[in-house]
N, C-alpha and C positions, 0 to 999 in steps of 0.2 A: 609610194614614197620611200626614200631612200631611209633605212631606221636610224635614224641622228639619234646621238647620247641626251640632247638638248631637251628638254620638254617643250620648248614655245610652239614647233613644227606641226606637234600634235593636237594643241590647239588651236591652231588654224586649220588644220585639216578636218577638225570635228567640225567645226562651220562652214566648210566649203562640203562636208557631206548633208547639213542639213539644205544647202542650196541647191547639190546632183541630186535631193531627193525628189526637190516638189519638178521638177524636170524630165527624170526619166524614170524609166520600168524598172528598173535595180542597178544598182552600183556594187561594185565587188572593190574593196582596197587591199591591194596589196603591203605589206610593210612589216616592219618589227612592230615590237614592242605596244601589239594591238589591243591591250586593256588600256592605254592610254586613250583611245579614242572614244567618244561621246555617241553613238549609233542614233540615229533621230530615230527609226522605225525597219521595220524587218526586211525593208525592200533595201539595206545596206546591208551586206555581208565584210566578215573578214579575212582574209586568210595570212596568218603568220607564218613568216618565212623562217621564223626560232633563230633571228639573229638581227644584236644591237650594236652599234658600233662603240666607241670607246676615245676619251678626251687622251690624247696619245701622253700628256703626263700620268694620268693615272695607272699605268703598266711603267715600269721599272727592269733590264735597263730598255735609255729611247732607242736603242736600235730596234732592239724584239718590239717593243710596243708599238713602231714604226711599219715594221717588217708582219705584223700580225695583224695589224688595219688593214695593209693593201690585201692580205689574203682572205681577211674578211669581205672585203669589198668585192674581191673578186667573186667570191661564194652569193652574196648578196644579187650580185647579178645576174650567174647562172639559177638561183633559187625563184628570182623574179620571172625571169625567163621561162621557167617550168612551169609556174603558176599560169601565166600566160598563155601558153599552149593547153595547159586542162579546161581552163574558160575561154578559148577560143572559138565554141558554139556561142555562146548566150555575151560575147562584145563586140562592140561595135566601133567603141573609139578609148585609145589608151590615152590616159591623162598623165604625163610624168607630172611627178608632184615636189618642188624640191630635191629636184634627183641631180642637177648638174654640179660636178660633170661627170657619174658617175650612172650612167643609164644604154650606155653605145646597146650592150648585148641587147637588153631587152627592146630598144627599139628597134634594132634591124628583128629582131623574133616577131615583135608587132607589125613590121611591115611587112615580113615574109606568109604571117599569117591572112596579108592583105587585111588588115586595120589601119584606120584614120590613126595618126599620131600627135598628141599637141605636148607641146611644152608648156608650165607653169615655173617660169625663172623667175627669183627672188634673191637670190645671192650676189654680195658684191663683184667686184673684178676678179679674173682667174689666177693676178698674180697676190694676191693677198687670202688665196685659200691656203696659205702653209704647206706650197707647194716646194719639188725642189725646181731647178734650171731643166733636169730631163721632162719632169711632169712638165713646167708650163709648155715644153719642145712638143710634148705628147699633144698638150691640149689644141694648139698649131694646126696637127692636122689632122686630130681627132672632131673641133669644131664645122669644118665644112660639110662633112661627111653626117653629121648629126643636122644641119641646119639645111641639106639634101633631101636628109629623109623625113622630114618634120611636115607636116601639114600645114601646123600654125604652129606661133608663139606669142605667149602671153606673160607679160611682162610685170612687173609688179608697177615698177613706174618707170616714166620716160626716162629717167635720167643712166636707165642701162643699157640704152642705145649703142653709146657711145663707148663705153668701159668691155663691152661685150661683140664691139666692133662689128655690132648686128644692122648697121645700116643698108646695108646690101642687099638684108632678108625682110627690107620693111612693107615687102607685098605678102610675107608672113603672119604678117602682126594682127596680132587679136585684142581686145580689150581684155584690161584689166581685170581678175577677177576675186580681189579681195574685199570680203564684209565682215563688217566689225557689228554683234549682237547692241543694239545699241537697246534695248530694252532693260540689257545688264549693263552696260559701260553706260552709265546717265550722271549726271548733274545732280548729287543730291548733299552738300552743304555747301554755303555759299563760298566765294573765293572769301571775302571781309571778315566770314569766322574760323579760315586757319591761321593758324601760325606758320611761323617764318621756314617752314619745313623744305628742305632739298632733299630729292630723292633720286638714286640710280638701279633701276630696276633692268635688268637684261643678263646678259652673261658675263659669269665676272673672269672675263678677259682681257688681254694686254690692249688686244685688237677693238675691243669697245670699247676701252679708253678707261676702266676701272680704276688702275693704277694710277693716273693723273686724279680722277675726279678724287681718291682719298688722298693725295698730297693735295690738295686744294682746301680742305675740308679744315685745316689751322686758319688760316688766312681771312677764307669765307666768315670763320665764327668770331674772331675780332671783329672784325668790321660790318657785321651785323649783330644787330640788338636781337636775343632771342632765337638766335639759328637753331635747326636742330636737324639731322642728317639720316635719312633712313637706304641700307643699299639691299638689295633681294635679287637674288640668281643663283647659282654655281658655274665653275666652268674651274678650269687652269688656275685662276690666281685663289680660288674661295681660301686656303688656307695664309696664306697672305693679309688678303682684306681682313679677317678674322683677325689674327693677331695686331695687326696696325691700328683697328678698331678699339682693341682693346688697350693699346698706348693713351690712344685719343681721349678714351673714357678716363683713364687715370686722370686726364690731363683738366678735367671738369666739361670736357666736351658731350653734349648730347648728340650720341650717334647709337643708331640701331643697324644691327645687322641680322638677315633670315634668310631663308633658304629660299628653293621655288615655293611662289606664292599662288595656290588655285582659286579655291570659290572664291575666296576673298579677297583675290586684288582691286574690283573696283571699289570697294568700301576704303581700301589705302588707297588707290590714285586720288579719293576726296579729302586727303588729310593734306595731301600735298599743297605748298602751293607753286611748286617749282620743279618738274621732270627736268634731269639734265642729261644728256647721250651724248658724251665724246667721241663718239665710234668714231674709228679711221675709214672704214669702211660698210660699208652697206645699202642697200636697195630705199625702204622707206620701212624702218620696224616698226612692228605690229602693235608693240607698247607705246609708242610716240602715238597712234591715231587712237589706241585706249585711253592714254592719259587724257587728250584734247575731248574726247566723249563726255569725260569727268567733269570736264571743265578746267583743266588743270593746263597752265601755262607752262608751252616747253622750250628747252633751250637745246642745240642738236647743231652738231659742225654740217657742214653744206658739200655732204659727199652723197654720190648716190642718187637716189631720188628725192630726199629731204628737201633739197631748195625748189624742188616743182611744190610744196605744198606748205614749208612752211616759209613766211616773206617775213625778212628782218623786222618787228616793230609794228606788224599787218595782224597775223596767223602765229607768232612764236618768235623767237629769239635762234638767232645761227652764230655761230663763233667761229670767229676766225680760224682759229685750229683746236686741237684736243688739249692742249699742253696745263699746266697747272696754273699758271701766271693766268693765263688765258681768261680761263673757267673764272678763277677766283676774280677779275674786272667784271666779268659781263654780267657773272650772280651778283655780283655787288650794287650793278648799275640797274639791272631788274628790278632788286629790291627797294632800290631809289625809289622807285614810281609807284605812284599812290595805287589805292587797291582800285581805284574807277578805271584805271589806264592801265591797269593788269586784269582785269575785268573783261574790256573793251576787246584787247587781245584774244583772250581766251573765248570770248562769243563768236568773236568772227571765224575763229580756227573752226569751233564746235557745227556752225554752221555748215561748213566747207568740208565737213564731215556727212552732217545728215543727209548733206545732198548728193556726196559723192560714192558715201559706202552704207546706205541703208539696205531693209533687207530686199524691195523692192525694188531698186536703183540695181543692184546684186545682180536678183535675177534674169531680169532683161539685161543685162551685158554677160549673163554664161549663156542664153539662150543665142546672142547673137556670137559670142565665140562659138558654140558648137554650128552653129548656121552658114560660119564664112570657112570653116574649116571643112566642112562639106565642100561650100563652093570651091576648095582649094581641088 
């Protein structure tokens, strides 16, 4: 896995290692920042490649901070690479893990070592990685060459099809292989005894829509009785959100702001009773199918893979775009609705969950991606 500054990557990846576990002989992860990961049992190993990458505001000035990411990245790959070639006795199949698009070296290494290669894509479209005009040129015809060498790919959700112009390679395609612990993300107080709580939990970025959902957050608490505002991540804007937060607080508004949230996020997804995700872009996030485990009714623009699972008024609430006006109608017209018919919502989501990402459901679709990536 590629070492993202981001914590969410790592937890998902500590769940997809307790599922290579009950599967195969041993799993070796490659990545940064490997105390982040959760080891099920001793047949997972780790090996740290001693390097994390970096949210390019946080270095000062952007050019250097710019200019030091891509040579980080570069190191990253020749470091993955290496690691690769030393456990090139004891694998069998390399699993990119959130690496696109920055994986080219190590999978031509994997396939020169003669190993199966599969892709695990999760990220939005290539032109809203913060790329420049020459990167997305690069990407161009860097992608065919990656999707040449790829045995399978597995896709977070169908909605990347299209954004990733991967229709071409759909005799590629593998199922899905995301599972959400539903043993910890559960249902435990009812929707009827929270309060009127809006939450934004993800990265507090431009790009997931941060900045809107806290200009929204005047508006919303007028015209609901009771509101109260909770937002938890970091990323780019967190010193921003922080201080606007604390305007809002002057202002008699109840609003909390926190960092990244671990053991105890799903005890907060149960306070909720409204996740909101303006993301402009993204695949299907990880906290949108925690929140719905909850129980907790969500609201999410219809980019990505979001509108494959959640359906206007069905499964969750979709908004027409990210913008402030936006958000501040649709929370408003949610909260309209009694708690039976925000209830009703929120089972059907939950359901469309246990059936789709339990831990059982999980495993037989990694056994069948590693089974057709053979037959590839």
């Amino acid at each position: 896995m590629y070492p993202w500054k981001s914590m969410a990557p790592y937890k998902f990846l500590s769940n997809m290692a307790v599922i290579l576990d009950s599967i195969s002989a041993r799993v070796l992860i490659i990545t940064g920042n490997t105390d982040r990961i959760v080891c099920p049992s001793q047949r997972v190993r780790t090996a740290n490649i001693g390097v994390s990458m970096h949210y390019l505001s946080d270095i000062k000035p952007a050019l250097y901070s710019a200019l030091l990411w891509v040579i980080k990245s570069a190191v990253v790959q020749l470091k993955v690479s290496t690691e690769l070639i030393k456990a090139r006795k004891d694998v069998d199949i390399a699993l990119f893990f959130l690496t696109y698009p920055y994986y080219l070296l190590p999978l031509i290494t994997a396939k020169a070592l003669g190993k199966r290669a599969i892709e695990y894509r999760g990220q939005g479209k290539p032109s809203t990685l913060g790329m420049s005009t020459l990167g997305a040129r690069l990407l161009s015809v860097q992608d065919p060459l990656m999707f040449r060498l790829l045995d399978g790919i597995s896709l977070e959700s169908s909605g990347l099809l299209e954004s990733h112009s991967l229709r071409r390679c759909r005799h590629k395609l593998l199922p899905t292989m995301r599972f959400i612990d539903l043993s910890r993300y559960t249902l435990n107080k009812p929707l009827n005894e929270r309060k009127n709580a809006v939450g934004f939990i993800g990265r507090l970025t431009r790009d997931k829509g941060v900045i809107d959902f806290v200009k929204a957050i005047p508006a919303i608490a007028r015209q609901t009785a009771g509101a109260s505002f909770f937002i938890a991540g970091a990323g780019d804007e967190s010193e921003w959100v922080v201080d606007e937060c604390i305007k809002l607080r002057a202002e008699g508004i109840d609003v909390t702001v926190s960092g990244w949230i671990g053991e105890d996020l799903p005890s907060h997804l149960n306070e909720l009773k409204l996740l909101v995700l303006p993301t402009r872009y993204d695949a299907l996030p990880t906290i949108l199918v925690e929140a719905i485990a909850c129980g907790t009714p969500v609201m999410a623009t219809a980019v990505g893979g979001i509108p494959d699972f959640v359906k206007d008024g069905e499964t969750g609430f979709l908004l027409v775009n990210g913008e402030a006006e936006c958000i501040t109608e649709a929370v408003t017209k949610a909260f309209a609705l009694s708690d039976t018919e925000l209830g009703r919502i929120a089972a059907n989501a939950r359901s469309k969950v246990e059936t789709q990402f339990s831990y059982s459901a999980t495993v037989e679709r990694f056994r069948s991606a590693l089974s057709l990536s053979n037959a590839h």
